[in-house]
PDB file of N, CA, C and O in Angstrom:
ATOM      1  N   UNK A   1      90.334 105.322  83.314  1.00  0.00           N
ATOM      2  CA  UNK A   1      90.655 106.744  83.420  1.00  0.00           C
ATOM      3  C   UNK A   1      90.243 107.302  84.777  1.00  0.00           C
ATOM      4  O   UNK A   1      90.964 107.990  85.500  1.00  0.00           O
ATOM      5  N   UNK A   2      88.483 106.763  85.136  1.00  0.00           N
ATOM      6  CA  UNK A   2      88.395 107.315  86.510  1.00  0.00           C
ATOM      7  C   UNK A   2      89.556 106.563  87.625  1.00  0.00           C
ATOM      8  O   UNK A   2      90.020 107.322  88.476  1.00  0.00           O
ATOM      9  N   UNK A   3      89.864 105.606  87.634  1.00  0.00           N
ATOM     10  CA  UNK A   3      91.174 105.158  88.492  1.00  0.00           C
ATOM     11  C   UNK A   3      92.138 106.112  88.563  1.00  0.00           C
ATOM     12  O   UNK A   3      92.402 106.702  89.611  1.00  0.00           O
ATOM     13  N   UNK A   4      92.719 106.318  87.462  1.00  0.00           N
ATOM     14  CA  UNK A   4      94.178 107.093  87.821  1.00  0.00           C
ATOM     15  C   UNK A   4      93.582 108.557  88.505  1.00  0.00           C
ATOM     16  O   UNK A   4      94.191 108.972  89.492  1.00  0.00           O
ATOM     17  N   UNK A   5      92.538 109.259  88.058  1.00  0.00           N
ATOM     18  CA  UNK A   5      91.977 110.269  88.724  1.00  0.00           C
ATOM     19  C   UNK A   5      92.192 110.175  90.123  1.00  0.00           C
ATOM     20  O   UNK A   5      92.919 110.746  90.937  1.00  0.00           O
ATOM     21  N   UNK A   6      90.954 108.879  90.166  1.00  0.00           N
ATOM     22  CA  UNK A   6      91.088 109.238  91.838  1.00  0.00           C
ATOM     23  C   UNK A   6      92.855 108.931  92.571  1.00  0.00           C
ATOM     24  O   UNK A   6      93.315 109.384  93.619  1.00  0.00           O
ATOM     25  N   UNK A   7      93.419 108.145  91.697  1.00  0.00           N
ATOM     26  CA  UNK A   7      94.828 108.065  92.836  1.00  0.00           C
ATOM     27  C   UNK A   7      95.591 109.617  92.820  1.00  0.00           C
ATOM     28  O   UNK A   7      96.255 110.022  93.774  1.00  0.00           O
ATOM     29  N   UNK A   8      95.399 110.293  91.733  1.00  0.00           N
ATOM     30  CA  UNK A   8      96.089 111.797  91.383  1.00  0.00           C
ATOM     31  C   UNK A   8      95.407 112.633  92.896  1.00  0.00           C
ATOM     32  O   UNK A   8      95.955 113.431  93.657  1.00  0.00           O
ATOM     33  N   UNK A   9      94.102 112.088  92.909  1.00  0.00           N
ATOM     34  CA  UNK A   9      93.381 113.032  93.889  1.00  0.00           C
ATOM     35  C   UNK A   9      93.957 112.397  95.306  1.00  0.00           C
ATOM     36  O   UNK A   9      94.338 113.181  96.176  1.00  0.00           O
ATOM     37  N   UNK A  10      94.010 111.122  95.503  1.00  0.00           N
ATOM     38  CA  UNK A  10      94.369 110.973  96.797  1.00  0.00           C
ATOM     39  C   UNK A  10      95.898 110.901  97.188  1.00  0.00           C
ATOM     40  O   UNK A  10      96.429 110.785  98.292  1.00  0.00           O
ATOM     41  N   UNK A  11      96.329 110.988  96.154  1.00  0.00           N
ATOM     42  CA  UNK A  11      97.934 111.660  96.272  1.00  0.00           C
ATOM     43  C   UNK A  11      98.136 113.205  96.924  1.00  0.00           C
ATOM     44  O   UNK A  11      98.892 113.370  97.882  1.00  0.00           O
ATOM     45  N   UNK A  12      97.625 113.966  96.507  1.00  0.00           N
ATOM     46  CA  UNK A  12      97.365 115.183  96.141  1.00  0.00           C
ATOM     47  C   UNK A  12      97.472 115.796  97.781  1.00  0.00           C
ATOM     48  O   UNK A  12      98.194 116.517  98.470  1.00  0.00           O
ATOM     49  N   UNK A  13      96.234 114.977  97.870  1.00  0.00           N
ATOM     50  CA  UNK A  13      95.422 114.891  99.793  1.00  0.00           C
ATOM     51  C   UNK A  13      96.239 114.308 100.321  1.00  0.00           C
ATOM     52  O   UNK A  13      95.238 114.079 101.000  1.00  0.00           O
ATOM     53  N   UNK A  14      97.196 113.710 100.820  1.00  0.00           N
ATOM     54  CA  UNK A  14      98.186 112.773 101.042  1.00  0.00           C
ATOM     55  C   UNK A  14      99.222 113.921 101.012  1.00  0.00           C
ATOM     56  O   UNK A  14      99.895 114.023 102.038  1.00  0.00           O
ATOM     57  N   UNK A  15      99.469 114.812 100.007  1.00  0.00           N
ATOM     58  CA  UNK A  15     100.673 115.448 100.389  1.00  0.00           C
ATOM     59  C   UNK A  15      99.982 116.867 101.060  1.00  0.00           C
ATOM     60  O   UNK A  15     100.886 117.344 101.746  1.00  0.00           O
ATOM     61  N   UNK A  16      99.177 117.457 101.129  1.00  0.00           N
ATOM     62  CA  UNK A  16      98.742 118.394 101.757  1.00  0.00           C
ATOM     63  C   UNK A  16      98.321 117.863 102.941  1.00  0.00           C
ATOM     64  O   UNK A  16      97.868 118.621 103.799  1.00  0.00           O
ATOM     65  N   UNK A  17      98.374 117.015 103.081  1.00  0.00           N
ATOM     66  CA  UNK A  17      97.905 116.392 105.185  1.00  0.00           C
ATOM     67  C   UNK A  17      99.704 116.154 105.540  1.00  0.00           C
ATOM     68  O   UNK A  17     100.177 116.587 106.592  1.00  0.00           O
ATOM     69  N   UNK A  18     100.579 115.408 104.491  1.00  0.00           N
ATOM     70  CA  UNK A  18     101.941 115.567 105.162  1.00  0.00           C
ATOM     71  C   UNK A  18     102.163 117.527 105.183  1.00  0.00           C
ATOM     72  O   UNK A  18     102.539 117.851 106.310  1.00  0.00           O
ATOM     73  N   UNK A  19     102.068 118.331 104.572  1.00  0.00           N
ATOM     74  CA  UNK A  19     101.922 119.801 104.716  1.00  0.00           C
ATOM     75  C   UNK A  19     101.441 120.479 106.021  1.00  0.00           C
ATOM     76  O   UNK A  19     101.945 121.318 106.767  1.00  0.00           O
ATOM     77  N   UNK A  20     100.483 119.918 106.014  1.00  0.00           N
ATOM     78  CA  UNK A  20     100.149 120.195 107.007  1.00  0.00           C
ATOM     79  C   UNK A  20     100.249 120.459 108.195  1.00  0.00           C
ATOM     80  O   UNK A  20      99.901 121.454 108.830  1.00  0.00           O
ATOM     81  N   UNK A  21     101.100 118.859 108.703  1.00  0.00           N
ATOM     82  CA  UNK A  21     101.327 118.069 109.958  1.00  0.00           C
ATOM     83  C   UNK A  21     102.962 119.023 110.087  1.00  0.00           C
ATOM     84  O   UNK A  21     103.435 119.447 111.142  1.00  0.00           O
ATOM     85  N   UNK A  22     103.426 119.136 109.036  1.00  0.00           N
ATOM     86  CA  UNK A  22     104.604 120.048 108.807  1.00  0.00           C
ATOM     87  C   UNK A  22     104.280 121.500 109.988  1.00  0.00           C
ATOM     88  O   UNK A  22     104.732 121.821 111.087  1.00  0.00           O
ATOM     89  N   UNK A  23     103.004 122.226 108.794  1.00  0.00           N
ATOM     90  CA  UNK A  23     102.986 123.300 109.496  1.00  0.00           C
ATOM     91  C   UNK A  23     102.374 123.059 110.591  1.00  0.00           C
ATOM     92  O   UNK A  23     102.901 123.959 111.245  1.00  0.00           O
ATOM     93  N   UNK A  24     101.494 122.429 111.507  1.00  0.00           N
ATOM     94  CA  UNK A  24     101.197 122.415 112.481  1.00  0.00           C
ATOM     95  C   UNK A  24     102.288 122.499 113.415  1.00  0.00           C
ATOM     96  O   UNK A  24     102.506 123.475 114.132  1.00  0.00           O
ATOM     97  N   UNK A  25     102.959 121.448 113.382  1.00  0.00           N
ATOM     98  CA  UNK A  25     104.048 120.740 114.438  1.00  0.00           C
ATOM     99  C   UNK A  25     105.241 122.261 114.434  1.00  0.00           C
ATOM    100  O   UNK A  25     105.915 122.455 115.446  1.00  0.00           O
ATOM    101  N   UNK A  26     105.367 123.206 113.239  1.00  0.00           N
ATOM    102  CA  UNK A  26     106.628 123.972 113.513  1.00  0.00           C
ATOM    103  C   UNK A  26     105.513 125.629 114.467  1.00  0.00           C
ATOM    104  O   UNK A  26     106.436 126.193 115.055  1.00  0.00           O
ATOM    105  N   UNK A  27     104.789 126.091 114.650  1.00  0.00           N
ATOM    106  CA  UNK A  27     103.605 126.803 115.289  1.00  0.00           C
ATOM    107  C   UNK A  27     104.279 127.063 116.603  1.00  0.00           C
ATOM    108  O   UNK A  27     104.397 128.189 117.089  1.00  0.00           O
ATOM    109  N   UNK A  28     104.895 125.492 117.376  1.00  0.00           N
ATOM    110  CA  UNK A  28     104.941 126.640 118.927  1.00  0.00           C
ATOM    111  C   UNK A  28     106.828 126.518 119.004  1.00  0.00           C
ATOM    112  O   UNK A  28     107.422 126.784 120.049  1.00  0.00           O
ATOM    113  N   UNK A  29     107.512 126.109 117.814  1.00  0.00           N
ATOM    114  CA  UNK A  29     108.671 126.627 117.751  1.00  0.00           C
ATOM    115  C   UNK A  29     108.784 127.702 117.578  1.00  0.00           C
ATOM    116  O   UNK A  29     109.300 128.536 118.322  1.00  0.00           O
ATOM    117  N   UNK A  30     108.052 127.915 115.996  1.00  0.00           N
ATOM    118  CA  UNK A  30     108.092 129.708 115.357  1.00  0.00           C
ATOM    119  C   UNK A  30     107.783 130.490 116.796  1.00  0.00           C
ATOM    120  O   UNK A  30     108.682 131.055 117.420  1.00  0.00           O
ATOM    121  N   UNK A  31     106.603 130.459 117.177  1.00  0.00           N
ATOM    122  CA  UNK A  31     105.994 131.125 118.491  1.00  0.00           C
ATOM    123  C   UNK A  31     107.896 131.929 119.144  1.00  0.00           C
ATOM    124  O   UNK A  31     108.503 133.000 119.119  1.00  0.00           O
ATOM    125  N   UNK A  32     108.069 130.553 119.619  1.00  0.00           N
ATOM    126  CA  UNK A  32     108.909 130.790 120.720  1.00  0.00           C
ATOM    127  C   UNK A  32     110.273 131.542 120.107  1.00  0.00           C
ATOM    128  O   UNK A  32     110.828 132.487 120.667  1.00  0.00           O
ATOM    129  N   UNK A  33     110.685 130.965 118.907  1.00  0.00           N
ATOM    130  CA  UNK A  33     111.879 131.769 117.964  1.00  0.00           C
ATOM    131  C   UNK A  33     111.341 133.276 117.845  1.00  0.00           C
ATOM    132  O   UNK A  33     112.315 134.028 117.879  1.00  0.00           O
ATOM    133  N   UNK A  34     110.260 133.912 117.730  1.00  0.00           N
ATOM    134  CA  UNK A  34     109.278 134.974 117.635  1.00  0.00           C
ATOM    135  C   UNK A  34     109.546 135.753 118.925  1.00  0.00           C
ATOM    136  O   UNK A  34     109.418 136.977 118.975  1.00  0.00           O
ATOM    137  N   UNK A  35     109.861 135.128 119.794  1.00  0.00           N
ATOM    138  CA  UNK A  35     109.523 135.955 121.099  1.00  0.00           C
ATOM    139  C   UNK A  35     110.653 135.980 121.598  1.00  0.00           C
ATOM    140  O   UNK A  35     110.755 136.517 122.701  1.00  0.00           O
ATOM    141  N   UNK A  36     111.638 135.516 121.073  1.00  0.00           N
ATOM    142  CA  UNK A  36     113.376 135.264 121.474  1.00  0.00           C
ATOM    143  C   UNK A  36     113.080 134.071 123.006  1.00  0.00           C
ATOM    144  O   UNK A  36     113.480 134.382 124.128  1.00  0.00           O
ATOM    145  N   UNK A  37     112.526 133.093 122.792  1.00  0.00           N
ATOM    146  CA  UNK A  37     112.657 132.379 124.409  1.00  0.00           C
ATOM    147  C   UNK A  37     113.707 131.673 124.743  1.00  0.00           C
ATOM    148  O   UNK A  37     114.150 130.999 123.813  1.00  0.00           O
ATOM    149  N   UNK A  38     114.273 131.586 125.759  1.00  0.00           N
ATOM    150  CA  UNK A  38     115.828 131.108 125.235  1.00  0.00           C
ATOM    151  C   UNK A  38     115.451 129.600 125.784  1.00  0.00           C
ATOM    152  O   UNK A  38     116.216 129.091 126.603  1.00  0.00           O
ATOM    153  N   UNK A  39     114.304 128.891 125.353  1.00  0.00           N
ATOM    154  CA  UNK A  39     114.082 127.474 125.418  1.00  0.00           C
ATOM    155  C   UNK A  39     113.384 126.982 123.982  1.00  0.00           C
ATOM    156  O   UNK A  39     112.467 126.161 123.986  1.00  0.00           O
ATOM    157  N   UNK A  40     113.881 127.531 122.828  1.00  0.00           N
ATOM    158  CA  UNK A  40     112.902 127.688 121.815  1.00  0.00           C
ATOM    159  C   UNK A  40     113.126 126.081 121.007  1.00  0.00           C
ATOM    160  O   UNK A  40     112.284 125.436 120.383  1.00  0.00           O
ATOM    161  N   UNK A  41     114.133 125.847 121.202  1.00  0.00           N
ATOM    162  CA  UNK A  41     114.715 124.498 120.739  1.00  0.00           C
ATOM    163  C   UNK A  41     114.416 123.496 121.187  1.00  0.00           C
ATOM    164  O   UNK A  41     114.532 122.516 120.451  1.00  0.00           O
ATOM    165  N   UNK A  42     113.953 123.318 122.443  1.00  0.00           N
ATOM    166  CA  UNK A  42     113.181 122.381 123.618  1.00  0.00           C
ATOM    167  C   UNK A  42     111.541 122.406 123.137  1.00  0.00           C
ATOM    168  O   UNK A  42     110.731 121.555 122.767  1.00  0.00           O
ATOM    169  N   UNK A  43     111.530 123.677 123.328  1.00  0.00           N
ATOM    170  CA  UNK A  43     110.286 123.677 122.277  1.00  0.00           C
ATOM    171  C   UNK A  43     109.970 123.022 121.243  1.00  0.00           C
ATOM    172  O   UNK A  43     109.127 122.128 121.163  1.00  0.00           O
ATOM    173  N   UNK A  44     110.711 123.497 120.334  1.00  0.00           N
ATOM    174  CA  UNK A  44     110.087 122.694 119.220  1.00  0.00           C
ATOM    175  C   UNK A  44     110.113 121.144 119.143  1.00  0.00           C
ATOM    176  O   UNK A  44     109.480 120.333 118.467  1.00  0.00           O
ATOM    177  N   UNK A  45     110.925 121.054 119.935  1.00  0.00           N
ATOM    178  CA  UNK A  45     111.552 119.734 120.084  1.00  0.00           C
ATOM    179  C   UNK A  45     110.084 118.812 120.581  1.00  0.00           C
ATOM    180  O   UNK A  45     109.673 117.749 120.118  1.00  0.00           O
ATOM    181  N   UNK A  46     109.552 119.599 121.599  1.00  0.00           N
ATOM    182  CA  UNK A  46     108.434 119.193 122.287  1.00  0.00           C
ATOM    183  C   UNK A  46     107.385 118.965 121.426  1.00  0.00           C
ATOM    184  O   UNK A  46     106.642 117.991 121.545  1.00  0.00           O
ATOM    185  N   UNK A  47     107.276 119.806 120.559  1.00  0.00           N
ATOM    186  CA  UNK A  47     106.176 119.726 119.984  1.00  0.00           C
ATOM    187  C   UNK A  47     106.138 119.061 118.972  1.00  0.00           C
ATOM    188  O   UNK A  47     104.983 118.718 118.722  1.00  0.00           O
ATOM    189  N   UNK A  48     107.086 118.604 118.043  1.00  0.00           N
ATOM    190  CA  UNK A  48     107.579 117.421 117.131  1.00  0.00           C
ATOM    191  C   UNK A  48     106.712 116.248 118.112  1.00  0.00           C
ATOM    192  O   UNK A  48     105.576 115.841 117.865  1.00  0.00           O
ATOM    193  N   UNK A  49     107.408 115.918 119.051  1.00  0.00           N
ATOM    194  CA  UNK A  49     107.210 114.555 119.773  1.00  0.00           C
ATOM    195  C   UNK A  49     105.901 114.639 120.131  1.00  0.00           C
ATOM    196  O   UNK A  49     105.198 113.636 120.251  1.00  0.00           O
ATOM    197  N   UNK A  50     105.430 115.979 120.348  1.00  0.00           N
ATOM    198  CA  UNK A  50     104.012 116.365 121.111  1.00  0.00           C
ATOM    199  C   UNK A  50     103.134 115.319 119.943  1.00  0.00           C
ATOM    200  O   UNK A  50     102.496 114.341 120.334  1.00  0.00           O
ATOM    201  N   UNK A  51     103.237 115.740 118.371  1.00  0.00           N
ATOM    202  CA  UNK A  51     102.561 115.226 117.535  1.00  0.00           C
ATOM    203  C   UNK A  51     102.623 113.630 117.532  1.00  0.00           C
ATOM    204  O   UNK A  51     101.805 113.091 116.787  1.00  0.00           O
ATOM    205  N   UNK A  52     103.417 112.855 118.208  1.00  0.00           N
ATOM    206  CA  UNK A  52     103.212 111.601 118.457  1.00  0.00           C
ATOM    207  C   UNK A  52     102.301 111.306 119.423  1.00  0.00           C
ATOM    208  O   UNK A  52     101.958 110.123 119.420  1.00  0.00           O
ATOM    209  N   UNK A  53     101.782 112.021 120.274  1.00  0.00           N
ATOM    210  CA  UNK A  53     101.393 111.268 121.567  1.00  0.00           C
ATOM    211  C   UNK A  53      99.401 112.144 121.507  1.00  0.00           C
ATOM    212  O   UNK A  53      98.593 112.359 122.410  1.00  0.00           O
ATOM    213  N   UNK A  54      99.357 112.355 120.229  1.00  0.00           N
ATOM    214  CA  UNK A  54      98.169 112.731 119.990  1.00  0.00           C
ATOM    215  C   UNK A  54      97.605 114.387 120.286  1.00  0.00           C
ATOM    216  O   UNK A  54      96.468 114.747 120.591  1.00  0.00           O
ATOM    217  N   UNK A  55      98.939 115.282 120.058  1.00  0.00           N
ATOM    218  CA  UNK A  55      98.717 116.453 119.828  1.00  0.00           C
ATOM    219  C   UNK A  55      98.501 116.715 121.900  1.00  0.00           C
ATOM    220  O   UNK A  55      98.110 117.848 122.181  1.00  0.00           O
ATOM    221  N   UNK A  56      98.645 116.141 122.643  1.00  0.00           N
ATOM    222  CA  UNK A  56      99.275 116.710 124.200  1.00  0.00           C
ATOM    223  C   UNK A  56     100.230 117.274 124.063  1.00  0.00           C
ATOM    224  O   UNK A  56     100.325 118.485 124.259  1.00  0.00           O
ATOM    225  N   UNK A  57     101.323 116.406 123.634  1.00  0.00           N
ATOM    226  CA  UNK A  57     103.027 117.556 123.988  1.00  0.00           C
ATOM    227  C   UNK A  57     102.960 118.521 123.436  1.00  0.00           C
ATOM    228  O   UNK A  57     103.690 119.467 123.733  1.00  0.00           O
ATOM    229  N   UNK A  58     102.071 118.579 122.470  1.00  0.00           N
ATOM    230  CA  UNK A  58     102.112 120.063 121.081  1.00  0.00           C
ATOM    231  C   UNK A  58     101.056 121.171 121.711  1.00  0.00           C
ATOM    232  O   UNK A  58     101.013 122.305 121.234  1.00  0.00           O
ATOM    233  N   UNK A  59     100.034 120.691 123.037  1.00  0.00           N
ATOM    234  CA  UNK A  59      99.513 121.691 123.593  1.00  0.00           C
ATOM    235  C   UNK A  59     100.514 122.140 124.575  1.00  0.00           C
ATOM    236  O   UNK A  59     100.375 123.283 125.011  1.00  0.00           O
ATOM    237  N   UNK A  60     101.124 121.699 124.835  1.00  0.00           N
ATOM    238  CA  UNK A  60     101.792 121.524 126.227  1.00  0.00           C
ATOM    239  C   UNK A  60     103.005 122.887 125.750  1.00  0.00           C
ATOM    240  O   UNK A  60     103.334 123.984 126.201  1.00  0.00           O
ATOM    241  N   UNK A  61     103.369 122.009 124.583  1.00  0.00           N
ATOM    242  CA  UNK A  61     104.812 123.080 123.919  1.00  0.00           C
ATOM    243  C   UNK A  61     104.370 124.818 123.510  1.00  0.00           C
ATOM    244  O   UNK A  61     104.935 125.906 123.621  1.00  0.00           O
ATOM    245  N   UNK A  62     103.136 124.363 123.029  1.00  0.00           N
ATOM    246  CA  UNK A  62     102.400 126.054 122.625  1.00  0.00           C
ATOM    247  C   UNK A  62     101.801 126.546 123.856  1.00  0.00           C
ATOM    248  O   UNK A  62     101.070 127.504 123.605  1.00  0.00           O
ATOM    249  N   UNK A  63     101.844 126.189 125.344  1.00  0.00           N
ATOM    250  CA  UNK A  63     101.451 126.978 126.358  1.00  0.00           C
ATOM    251  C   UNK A  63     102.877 127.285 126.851  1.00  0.00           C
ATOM    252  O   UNK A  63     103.036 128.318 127.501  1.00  0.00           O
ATOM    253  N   UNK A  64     104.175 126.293 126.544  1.00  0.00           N
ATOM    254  CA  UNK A  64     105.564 126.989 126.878  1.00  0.00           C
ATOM    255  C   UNK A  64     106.194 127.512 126.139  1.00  0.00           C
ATOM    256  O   UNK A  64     107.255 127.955 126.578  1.00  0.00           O
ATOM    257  N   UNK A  65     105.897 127.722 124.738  1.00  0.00           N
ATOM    258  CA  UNK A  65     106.188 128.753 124.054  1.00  0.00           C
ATOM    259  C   UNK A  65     105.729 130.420 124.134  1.00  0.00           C
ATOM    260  O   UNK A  65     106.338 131.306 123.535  1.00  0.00           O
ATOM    261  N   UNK A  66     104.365 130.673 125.119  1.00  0.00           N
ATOM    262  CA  UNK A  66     103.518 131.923 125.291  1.00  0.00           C
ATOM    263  C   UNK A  66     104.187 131.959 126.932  1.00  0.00           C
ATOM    264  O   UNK A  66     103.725 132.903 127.574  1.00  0.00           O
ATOM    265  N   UNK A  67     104.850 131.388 127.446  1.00  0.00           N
ATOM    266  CA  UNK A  67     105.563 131.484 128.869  1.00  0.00           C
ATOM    267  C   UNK A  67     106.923 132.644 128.986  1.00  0.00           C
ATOM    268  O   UNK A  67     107.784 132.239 128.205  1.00  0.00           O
ATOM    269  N   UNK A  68     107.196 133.387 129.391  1.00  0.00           N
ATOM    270  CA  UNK A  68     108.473 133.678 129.819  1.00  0.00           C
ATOM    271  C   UNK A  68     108.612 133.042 130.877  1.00  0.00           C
ATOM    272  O   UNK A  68     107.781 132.773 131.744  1.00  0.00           O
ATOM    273  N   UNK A  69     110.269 132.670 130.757  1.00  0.00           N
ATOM    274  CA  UNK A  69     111.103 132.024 131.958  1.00  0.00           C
ATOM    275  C   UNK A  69     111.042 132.841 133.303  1.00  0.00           C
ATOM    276  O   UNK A  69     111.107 134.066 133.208  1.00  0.00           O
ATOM    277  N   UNK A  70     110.923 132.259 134.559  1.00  0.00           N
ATOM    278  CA  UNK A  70     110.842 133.190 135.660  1.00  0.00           C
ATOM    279  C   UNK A  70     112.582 133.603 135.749  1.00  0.00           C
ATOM    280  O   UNK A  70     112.588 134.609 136.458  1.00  0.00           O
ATOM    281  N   UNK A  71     113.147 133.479 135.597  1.00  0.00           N
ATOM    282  CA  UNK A  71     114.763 133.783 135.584  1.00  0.00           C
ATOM    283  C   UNK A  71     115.605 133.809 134.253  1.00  0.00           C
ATOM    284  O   UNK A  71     115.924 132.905 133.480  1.00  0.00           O
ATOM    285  N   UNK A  72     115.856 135.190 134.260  1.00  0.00           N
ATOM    286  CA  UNK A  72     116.611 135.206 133.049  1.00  0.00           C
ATOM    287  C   UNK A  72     118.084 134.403 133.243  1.00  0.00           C
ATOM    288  O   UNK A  72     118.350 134.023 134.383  1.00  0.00           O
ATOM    289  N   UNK A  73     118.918 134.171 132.302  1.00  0.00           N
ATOM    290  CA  UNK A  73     119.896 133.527 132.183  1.00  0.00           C
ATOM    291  C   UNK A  73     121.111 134.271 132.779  1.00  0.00           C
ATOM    292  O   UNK A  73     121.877 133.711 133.563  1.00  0.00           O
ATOM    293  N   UNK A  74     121.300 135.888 132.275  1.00  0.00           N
ATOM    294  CA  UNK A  74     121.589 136.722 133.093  1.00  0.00           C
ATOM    295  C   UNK A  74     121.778 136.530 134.527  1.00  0.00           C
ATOM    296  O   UNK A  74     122.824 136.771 135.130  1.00  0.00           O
ATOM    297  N   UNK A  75     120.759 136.105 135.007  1.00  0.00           N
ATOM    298  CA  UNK A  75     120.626 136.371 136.727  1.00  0.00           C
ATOM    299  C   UNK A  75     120.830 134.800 137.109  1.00  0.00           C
ATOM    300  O   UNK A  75     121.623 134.492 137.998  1.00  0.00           O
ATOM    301  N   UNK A  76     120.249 134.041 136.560  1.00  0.00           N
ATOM    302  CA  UNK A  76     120.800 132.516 136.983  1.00  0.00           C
ATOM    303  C   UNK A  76     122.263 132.780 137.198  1.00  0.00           C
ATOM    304  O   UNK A  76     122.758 132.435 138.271  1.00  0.00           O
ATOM    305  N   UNK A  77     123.043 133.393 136.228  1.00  0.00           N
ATOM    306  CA  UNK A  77     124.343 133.286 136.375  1.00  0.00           C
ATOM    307  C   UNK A  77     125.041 133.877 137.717  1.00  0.00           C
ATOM    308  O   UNK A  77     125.853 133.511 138.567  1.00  0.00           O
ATOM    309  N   UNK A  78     124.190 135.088 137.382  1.00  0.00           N
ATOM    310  CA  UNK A  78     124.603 135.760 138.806  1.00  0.00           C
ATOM    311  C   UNK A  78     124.574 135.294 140.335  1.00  0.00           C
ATOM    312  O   UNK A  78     125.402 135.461 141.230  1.00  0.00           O
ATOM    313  N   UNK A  79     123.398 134.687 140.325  1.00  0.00           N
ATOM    314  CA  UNK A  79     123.043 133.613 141.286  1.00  0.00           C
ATOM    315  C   UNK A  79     124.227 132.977 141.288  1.00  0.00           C
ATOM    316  O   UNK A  79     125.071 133.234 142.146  1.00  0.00           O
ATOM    317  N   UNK A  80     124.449 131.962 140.207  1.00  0.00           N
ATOM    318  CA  UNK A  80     125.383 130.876 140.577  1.00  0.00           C
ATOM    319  C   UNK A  80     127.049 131.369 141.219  1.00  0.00           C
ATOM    320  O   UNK A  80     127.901 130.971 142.014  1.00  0.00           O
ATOM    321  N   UNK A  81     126.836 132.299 140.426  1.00  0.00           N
ATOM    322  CA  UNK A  81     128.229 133.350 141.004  1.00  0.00           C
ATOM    323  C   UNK A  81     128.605 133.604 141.683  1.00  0.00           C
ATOM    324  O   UNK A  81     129.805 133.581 141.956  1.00  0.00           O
ATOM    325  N   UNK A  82     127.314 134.143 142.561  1.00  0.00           N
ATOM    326  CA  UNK A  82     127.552 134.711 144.057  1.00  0.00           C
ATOM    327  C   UNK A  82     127.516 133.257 144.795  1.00  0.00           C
ATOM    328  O   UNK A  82     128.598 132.808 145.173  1.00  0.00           O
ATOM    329  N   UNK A  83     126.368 132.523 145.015  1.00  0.00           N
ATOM    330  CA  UNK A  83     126.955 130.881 145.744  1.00  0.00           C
ATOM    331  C   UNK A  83     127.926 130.915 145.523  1.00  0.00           C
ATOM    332  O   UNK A  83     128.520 131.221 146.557  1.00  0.00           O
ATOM    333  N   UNK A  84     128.912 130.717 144.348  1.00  0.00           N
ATOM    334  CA  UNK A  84     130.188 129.871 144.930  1.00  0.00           C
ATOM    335  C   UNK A  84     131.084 130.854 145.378  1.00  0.00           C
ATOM    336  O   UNK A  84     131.953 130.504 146.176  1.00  0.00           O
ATOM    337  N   UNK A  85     131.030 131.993 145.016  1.00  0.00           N
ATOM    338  CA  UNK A  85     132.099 133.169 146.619  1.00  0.00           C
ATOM    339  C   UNK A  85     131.276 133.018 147.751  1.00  0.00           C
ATOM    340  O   UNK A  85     131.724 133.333 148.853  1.00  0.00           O
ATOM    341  N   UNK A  86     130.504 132.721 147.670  1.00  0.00           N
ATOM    342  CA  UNK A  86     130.178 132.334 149.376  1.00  0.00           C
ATOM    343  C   UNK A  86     130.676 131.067 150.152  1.00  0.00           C
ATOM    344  O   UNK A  86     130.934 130.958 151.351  1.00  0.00           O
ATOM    345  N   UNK A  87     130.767 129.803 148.785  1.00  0.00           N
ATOM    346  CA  UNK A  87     131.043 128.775 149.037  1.00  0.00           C
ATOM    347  C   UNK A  87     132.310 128.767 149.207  1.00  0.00           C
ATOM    348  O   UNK A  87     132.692 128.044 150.127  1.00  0.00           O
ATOM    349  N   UNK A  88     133.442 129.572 148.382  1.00  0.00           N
ATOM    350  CA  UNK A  88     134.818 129.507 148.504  1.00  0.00           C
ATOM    351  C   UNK A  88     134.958 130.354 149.833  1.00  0.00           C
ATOM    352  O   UNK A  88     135.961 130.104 150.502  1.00  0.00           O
ATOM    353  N   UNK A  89     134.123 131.287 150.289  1.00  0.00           N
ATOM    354  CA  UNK A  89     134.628 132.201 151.526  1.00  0.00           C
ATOM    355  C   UNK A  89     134.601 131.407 152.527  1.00  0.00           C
ATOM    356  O   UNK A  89     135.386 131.528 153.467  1.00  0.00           O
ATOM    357  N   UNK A  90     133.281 130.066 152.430  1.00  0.00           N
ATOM    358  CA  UNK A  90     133.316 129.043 153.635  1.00  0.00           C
ATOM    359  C   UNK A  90     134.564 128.310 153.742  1.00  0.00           C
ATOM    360  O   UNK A  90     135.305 128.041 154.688  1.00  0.00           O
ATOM    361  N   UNK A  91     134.582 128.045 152.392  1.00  0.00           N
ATOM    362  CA  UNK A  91     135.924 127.297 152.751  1.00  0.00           C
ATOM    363  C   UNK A  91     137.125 127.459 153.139  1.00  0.00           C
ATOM    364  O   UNK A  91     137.744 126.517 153.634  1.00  0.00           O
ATOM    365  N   UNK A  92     137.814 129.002 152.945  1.00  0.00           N
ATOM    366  CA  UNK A  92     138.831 129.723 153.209  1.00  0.00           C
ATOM    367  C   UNK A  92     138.458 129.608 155.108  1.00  0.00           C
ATOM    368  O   UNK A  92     139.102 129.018 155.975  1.00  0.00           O
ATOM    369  N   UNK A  93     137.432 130.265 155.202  1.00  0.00           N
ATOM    370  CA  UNK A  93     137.509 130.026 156.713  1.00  0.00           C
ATOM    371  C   UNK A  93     137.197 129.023 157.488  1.00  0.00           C
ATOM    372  O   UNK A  93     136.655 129.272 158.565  1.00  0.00           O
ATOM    373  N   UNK A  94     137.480 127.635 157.098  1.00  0.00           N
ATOM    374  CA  UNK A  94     137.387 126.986 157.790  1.00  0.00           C
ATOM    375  C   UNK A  94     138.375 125.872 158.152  1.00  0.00           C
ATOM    376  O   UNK A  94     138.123 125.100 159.077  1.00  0.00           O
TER     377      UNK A  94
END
C-alpha cells in the first residue's frame, strides 16, 4: 500500500514540475504579447529554447521582452522608402 502511495506522490510532483517548466518558459512571451512588442514570437521562441541551454536564452528572452525596439516598423518602412527614391533618382540620372 505504502508503494502505490509513494508512486501517486511522485507522479503528482512529476506533473507539477512539467507545470511548471510550462509556466516558466511562457513568462517572457506573455511579457512581450503584454506590451504589444512586435518581436513577441521570437521571443517566446527564445525562451522555449532558452529552457534548453540551462535557463540563459530564457534570461536573455525576458531582458528582450522588457526592451522596446529602437525603430518602429512604421519608420523602418519609411526609411526603406525613401532609399529606394533616392536609389531610383540615381539611376534615372545616370
Amino acid at each position: 500500500m505504502l508503494e502505490i502511495f509513494a508512486l501517486v506522490v511522485l507522479g503528482v510532483l512529476a506533473l507539477v514540475g512539467v507545470w511548471l517548466i510550462v509556466v516558466i518558459g511562457n513568462v517572457p512571451g506573455n511579457i512581450a504579447r503584454a506590451a504589444e512588442h512586435p518581436q513577441a514570437d521570437a521571443i517566446s521562441m527564445l525562451a522555449w529554447i532558452g529552457l534548453l541551454t540551462l535557463g540563459l536564452g530564457w534570461l536573455v528572452a525576458l531582458v528582450w521582452a522588457k526592451t522596446k525596439p529602437v525603430f518602429s516598423s512604421a519608420a523602418l518602412e519609411n526609411r526603406v522608402a525613401d532609399l529606394e527614391a533616392r536609389l531610383q533618382q540615381r539611376e534615372e540620372g545616370a
